[in-house]
C-alpha positions as MATLAB code, in Angstrom:
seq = 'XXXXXXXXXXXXXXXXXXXXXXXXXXXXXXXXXXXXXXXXXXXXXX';
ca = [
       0.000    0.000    0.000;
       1.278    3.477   -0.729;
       1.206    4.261    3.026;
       4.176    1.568    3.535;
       6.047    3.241    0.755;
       5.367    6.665    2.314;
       6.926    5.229    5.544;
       9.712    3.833    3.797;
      10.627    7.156    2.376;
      10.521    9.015    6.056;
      12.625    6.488    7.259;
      14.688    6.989    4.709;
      15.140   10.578    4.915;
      15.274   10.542    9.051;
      17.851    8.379    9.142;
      20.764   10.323    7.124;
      19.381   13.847    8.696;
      22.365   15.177   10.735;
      20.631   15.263   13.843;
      19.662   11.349   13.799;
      21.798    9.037   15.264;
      20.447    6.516   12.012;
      18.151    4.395   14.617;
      14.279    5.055   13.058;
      11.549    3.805   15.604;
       7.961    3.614   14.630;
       4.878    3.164   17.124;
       1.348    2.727   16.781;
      -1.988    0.040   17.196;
      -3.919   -1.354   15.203;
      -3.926   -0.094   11.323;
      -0.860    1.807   11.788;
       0.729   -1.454   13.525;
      -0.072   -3.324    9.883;
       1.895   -0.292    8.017;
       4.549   -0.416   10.190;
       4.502   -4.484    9.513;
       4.306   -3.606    6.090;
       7.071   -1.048    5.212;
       9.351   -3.646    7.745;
       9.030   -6.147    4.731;
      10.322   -3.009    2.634;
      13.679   -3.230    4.234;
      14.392    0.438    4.673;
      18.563    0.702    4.481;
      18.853    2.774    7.344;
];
């Protein structure tokens, strides 16, 4: 779903910013505990 790939993208991004240490966390219940299921399987390269 194009939420995963949004989250992909943000985790992406957060993780090079200067100000992150490269460690991306994600939280949530529910629906937003599928996405974050889902854009795992994506393999961010953080």
């Amino acid at each position: 779903p194009q939420e995963a790939i949004d989250f992909y993208d943000c985790i992406e991004w957060a993780g090079v910013q200067e100000w992150s240490n490269g460690k991306v966390g994600l939280n949530g219940i529910s629906y937003y505990a599928m996405n974050q299921w889902q854009v795992a399987s994506l393999q961010p390269h953080i």
